[in-house]
N, C-alpha and C positions, 0 to 999 in steps of 0.2 A: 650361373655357377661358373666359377675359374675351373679352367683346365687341369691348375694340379687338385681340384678339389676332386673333378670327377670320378677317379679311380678308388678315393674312397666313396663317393658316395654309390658309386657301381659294389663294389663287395660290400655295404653295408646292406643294400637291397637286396643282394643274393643271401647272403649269409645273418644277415642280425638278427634273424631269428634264432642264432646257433652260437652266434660267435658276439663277442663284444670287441669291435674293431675299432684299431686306432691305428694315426699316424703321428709319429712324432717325431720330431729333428727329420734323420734320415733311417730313421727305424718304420719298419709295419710290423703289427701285431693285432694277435686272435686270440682273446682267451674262451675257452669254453664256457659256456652259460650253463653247463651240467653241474652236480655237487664235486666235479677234480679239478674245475677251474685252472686247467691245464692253460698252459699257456705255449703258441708259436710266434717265430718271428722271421723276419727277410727285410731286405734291404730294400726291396723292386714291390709296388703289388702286384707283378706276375708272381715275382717269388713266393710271397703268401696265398696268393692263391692255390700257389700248386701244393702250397703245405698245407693248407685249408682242406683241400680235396682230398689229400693224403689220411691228415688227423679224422676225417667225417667219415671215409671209406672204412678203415679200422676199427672206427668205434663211433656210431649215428650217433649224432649228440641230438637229443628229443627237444622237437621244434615247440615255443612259446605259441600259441592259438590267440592270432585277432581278437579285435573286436567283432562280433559276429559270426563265428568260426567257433562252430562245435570241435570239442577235445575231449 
């Protein structure tokens, strides 16, 4: 994996159970996987993350259940 890939594929491992993460141009974004498909965004993914933790703490967005994982 490239280096600039890692930071997405770090938030995607923490969060894609909650969030639908992308990187694009010089944009990061999270939208929520609940029915308000809210959407954040930042420049840095420090920055999303910290708005990631911000958006989750406010309102849990309810986590997708594995393969194998009771729900």
């Amino acid at each position: 994996m490239n280096a600039p890939d890692e930071p997405l594929a770090d938030l995607r491992h923490h969060w894609g159970s909650a969030y639908n993460i992308q990187h694009i141009g010089e944009l990061w974004l999270a939208q929520r996987l609940d029915k308000s498909r809210a959407t954040v965004s930042a420049k840095t993914p420090g920055g999303l993350l910290a708005k990631i933790r911000d958006d989750y703490a406010a309102q849990p967005v309810p986590r997708q259940a594995g393969p194998g994982v009771d729900g």
